[in-house]
N, C-alpha and C positions, 0 to 999 in steps of 0.2 A: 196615567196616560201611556206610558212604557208597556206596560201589559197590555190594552188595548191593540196597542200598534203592532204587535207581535201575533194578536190573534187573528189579527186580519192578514197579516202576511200569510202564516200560515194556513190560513182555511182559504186563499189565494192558491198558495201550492196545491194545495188538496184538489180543488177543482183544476187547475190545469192537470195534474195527473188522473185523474179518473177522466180526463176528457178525451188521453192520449191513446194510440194504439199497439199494438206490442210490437210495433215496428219501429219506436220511439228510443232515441236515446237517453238512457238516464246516468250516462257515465259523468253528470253536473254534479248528479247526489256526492258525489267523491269528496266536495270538498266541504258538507256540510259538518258543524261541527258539534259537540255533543253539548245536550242542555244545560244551558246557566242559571244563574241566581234563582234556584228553587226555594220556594218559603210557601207558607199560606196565610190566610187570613182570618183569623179564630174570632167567631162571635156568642159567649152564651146567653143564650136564653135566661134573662131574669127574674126567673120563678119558681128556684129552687129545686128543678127539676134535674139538672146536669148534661142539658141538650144543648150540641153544641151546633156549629152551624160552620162548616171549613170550605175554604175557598182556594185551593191552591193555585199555583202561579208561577209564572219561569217563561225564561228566553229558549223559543229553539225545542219548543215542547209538544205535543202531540196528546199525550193521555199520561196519565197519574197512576202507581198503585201506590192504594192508600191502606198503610197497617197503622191501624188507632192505637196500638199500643199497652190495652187492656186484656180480657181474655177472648177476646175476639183476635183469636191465629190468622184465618186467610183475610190475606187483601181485598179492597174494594178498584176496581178499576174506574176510572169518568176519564172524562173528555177534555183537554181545554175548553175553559170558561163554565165549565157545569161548576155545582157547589155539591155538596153532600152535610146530611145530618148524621148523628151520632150521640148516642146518650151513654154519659158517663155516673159514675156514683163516685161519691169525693174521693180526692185523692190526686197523685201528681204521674202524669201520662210521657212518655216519651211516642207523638206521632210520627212517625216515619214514613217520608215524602218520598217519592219517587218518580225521576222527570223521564218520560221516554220521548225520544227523540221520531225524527221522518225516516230515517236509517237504523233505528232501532238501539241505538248509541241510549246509553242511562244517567242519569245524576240522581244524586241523594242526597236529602238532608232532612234534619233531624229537629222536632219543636216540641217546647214544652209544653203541655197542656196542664194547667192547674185548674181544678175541681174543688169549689168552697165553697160552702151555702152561708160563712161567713159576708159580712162590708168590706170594702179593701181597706187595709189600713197602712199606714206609714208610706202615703204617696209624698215620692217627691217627683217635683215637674222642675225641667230646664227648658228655656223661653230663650231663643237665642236668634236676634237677625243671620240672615245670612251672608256670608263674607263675600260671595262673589255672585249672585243674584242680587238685584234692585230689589226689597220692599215685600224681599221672601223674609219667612220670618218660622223657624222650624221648634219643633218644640217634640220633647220625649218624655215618659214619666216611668216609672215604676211603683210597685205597692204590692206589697201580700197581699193575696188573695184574688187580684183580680188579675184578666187574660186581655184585656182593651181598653183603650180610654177615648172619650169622643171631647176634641176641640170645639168652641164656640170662638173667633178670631173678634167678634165683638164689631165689622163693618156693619155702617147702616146697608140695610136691604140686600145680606147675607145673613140669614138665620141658620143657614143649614152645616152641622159640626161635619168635623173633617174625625174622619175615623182612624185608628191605629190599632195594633197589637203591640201590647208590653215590649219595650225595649226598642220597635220601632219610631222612625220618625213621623210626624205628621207635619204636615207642611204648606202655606198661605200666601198665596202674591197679595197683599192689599194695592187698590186703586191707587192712594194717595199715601204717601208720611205722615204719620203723626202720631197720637197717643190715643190709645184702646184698649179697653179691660178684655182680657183673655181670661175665659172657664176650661177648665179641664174638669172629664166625669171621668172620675174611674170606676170600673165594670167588673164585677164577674159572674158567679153563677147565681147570687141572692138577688134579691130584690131590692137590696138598697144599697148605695151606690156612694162613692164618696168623692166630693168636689175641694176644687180648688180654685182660686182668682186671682189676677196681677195683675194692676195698671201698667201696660208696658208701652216703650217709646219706639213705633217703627221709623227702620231712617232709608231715605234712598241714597242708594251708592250712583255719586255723580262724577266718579272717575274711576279708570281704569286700575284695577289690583293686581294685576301681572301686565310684562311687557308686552309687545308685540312678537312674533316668532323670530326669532333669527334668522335673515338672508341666507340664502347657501352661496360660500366661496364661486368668488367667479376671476376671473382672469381680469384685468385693468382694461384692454380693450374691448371688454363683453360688458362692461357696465359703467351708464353717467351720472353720479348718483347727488341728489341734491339735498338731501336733508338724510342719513342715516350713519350711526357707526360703525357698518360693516365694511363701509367702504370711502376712501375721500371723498369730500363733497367737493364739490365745483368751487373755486374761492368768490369771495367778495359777495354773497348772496343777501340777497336784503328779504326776512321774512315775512315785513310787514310794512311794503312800501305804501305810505298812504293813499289812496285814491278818493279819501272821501269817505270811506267804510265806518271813518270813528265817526262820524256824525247820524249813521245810520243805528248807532247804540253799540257797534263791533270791536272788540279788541282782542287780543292776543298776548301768549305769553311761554313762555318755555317753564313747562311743565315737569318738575325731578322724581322721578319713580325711582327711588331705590339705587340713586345713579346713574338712571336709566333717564338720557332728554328727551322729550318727546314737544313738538306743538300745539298748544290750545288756543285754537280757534273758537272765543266766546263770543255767545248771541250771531251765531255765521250770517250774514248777508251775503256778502263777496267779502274774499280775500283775494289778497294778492300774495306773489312770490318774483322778487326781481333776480335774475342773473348777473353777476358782475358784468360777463361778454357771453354776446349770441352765442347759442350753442348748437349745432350741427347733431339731428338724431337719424338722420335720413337710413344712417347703417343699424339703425337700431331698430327691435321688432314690436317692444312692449313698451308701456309705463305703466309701475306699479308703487302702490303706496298701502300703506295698512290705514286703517280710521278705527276709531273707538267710538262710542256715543252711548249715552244713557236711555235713551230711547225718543229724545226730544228732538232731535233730526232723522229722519224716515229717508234719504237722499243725500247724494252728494251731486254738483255736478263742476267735473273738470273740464276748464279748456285751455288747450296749447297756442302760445300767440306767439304769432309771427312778428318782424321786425317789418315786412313786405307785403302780408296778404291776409292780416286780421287774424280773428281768434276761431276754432270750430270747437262745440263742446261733446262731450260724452256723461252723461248721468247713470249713477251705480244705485242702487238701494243697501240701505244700514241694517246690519242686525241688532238692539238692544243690547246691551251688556254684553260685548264681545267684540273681538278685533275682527273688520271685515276688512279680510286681503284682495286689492280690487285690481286688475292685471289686463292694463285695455292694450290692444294691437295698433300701434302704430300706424298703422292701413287705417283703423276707424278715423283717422285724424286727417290723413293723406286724401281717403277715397269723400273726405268733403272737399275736395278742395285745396286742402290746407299743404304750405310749401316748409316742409319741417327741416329744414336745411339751415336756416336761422330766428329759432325758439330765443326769447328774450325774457317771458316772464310764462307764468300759471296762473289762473282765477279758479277758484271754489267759491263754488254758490250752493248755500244750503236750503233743504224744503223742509219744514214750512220757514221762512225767511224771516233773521233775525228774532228767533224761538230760543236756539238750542246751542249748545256745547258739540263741537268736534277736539278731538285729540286724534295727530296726526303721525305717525312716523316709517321709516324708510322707503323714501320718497325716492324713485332713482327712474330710468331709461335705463333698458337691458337688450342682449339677445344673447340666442345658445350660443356655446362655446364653439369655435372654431378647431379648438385644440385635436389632433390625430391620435389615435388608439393604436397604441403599441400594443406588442406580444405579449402575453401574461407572463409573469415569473415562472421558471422553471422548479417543479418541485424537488424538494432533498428528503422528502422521507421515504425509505428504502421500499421497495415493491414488496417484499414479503412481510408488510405491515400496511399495504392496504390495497382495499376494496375502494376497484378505479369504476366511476358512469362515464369521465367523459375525461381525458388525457390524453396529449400525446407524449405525456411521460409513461403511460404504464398500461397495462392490456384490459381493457373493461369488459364489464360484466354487460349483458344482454341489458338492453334499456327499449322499452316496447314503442314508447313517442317521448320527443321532446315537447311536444306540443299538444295535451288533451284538445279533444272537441268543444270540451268547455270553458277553454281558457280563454281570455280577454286578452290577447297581445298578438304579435305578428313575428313569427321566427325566420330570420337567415339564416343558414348555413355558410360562414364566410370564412376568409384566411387574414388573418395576422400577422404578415413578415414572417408567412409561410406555415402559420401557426392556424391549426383548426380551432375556431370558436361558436359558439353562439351568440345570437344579437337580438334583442328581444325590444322592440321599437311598438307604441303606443303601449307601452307594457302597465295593466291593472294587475292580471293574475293569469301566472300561467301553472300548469301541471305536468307533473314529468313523471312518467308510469311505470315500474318495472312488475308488473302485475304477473306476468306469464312466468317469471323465477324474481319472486319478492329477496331482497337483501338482507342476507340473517350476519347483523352488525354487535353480537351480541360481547363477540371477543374486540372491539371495537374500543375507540375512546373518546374521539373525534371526529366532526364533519366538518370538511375544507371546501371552501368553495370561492374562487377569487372572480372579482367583482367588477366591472370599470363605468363609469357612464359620468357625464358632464353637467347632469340637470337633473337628477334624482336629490331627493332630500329626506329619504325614510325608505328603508327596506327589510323585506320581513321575510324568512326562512321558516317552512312549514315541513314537517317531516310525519305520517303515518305510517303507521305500523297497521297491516290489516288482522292480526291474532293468529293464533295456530289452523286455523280452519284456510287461512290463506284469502278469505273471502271478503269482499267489499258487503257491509251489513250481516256479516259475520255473528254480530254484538259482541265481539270482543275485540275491536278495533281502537286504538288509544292513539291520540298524536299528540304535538305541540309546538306552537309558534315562537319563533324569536326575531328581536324588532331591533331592527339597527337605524341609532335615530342619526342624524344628523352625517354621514358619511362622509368621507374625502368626494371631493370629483375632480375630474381630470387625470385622476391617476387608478391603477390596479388596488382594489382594497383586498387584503390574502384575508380573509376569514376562517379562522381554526377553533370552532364551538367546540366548548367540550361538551359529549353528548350530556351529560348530568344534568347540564343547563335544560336540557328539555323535560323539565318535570313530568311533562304529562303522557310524555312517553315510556310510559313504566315497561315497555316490551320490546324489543327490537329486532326478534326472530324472522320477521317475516313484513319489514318493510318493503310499501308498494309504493308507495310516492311522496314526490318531493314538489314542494310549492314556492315561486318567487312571488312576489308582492313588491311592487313598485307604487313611488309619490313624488310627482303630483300624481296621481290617480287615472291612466290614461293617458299622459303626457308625458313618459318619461324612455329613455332608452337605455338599455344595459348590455353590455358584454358581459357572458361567461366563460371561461373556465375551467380549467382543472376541479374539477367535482369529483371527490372520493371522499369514503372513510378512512380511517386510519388511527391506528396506537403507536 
């Protein structure tokens, strides 16, 4: 399905480019990045011929050359989603894959091809539920001789096998849990083909196997929080005041993950949540709460009661097997009506009603920080060891925009207790160019770049290199991401990467841009910075 949805991306792009005119800007291409997970999908022909039938594949791809590896020297070019044939004589092949990118960017990799007019023999097969999918159920095999094997998952009214190449996985959501004979054929160039059977036991995962995300640090007056350990809960909280709910078949329970407490709300009808004393959110912007579910509640729906003016709800929908972080505004609660000044309790009402399991945790009322943005650190590494974009410690080099045409964010130009910064507010992705004189960081060691923002929870540093030709789609352009999880907020974060960390930047001569990345995704604000190199 992964491949699918990349081809249609891509032949998306295709048509809005060939739609445009040369009056078009395409300074977007910048931030594309070079093709991923290249592999193909090897099928031979069972008739002793050595015809092979390849399907190559990858993220981020455009066309293929394909060197079969035999003595056929020049490459074959195709298309994403085309297939190509290939007749081989026995023998073992190194295919050599080749992803080209919409910018001309490359990936490689490299498959075996094994050619046997031989049966496969010496298949072993591993049957394994999956650890954090419901009711998936993955399975791989190996054996001489052969290049694929096809699953039979044994559901009624699914006959049709789930295909693999050697060493990959193949993989099964069943409808229900229970117990089903699994076939494995294993394939290769001959005509006869060798099997294998297991009665195996599928199980559904009906709780969560990792926590909920960790809250991001927040100040004591920026958050009320009633059920989480990131932060004090409210005291005296009652999680399971009865209203009548356990007659409805509902109960509850605090649930231990690894240490980790969370609430199970089983068979949801309504719940309830008591507060020791009224609680005042009227300053507050959000409520936010994580939920888990197995897939048996499609819904949630919260509402905030008043002590004064009743209850108004809000209803989220659930994802299956995974923590859905649900973040309602304050205003949805207010603009019904509702007087949020003295909250006393919460109800959850689940769909379909008295079905399904919830597990619930960090439950709190929040807003953005208040807290004031001081002056960045002053830097102490000596000016004839670095290469300055933006200081007012040191003399910078030509920087063309802080702010690409195709960046997703909004720049200030502001002062800092008299200190020049950057301010980058509904910040997804922005670009910073120095295209017209690229940064040759090659005598370099380090990229510093100091950071501040209150509400960010993930930030990611992108550096390209456009190659010795200096040129964007150059094809010899190389970059690499670096993801800073979890960060401080409220305060200046100095970030000092040593370039090394950037693997994928194997060139440095002739850096053009520099990339921030902000999360929540759109929602977040940042101050920069002192930005340079530096040894």
């Amino acid at each position: 399905m992964k491949f699918f949805k990349h081809t249609f991306r891509l032949f998306l792009l295709l048509l809005i480019i060939q739609g445009c005119n040369d009056d078009d800007n395409f300074d977007y291409l910048n931030k594309v990045d070079a093709p991923a997970n290249i592999a193909a999908a090897i099928q031979l022909t069972q008739d002793n011929t050595g015809l092979v039938t390849i399907t190559p594949k990858g993220d981020g791809v455009v066309s293929f050359d394909i060197y079969f590896g035999d003595e056929t020297e020049a490459p074959v070019n195709i298309q994403l989603g085309e297939v190509i044939t290939h007749a081989y004589t026995e023998g073992t092949y190194d295919l050599r894959i080749i992803g080209i990118g919409i910018t001309g960017l490359k990936t490689e990799a490299i498959q075996q091809v094994v050619i046997s007019f031989n049966a496969p023999e010496n298949l072993e097969v591993v049957i394994a539920n999956d650890e954090a999918t419901s009711k998936q159920v993955n399975v791989t095999a190996t054996a001489d001789y052969a290049m694929s094997f096809d699953v039979y998952f044994g559901e009624e009214g699914n006959d049709a096998p789930v295909s693999a190449t050697i060493g990959e996985v193949a993989s099964y959501t069943y409808q229900q849990p229970g117990t089903y004979t699994i076939k494995v054929v294993a394939k290769g160039g001959a005509i006869a083909t060798t099997e294998y059977s297991e009665v195996f036991e599928v199980t559904e995962i009906l709780q969560p196997v990792a926590s909920a995300p960790t809250p991001p640090a927040r100040a004591a007056q920026d958050v009320m929080s009633v059920f989480s350990a990131a932060y004090t809960d409210e005291p005296g909280t009652d999680y399971f005041p009865d209203w009548g709910q356990g007659s409805q078949g509902s109960s509850w329970s605090l649930f231990d993950l690894n240490g980790d407490a969370m609430l199970q709300y089983i068979n949801l009808s309504y719940q309830g949540i008591q507060f020791g004393a009224a609680v005042d959110v009227s300053a507050m912007e959000f409520f936010h709460m994580d939920v888990w579910t197995s897939g048996d509640v499609t819904a949630i729906e919260t509402s905030l009661i008043s002590q004064t003016n009743g209850e108004k709800p809000f209803s989220n929908d659930l994802v299956a097997g995974q923590w859905t972080a649900i973040d309602i505004p304050i205003s949805a609660f207010t603009d019904q009506g509702l007087t949020v000044a003295d909250i006393h309790q919460l109800k959850f009402v689940g769909t379909p009603w008295a079905e399904g399991t919830v597990f619930i945790d960090n439950i709190y009322f929040y807003k953005g920080s208040a807290q004031t943005v001081t002056a960045a650190p002053t830097p102490t590494v000596a000016a004839a060891n670095v290469i300055s974009m933006f200081s007012d410690a040191y003399t910078d080099v030509t920087v063309d925009t802080w702010r690409t045409s195709w960046s997703d964010a909004v720049l200030e130009d502001v002062t800092v207790e008299g200190n020049a910064t950057k301010k980058y507010s509904a910040l997804n992705f922005v670009g910073i160019e120095t295209t017209s004189a690229p940064i040759d960081a090659t005598a370099m060691t380090h990229f510093h770049t100091d950071v501040w923002s209150d509400d960010f929870t993930e930030f990611k540093i992108k550096l390209v290199d456009f190659g010795a030709d200096g040129l964007f789609q150059g094809g010899d352009d190389v970059e690499h991401e670096i993801t800073i999880s979890n960060p401080a907020v409220g305060e200046w974060v100095s970030l000092a990467i040593p370039l090394s960390d950037f693997t994928g930047l194997t060139t440095r001569a002739n850096i053009a841009q520099l990339i921030y990345v902000g999360s929540p995704t759109g929602a977040t604000t940042v101050y920069i910075d002192n930005v340079y190199f530096h040894n």
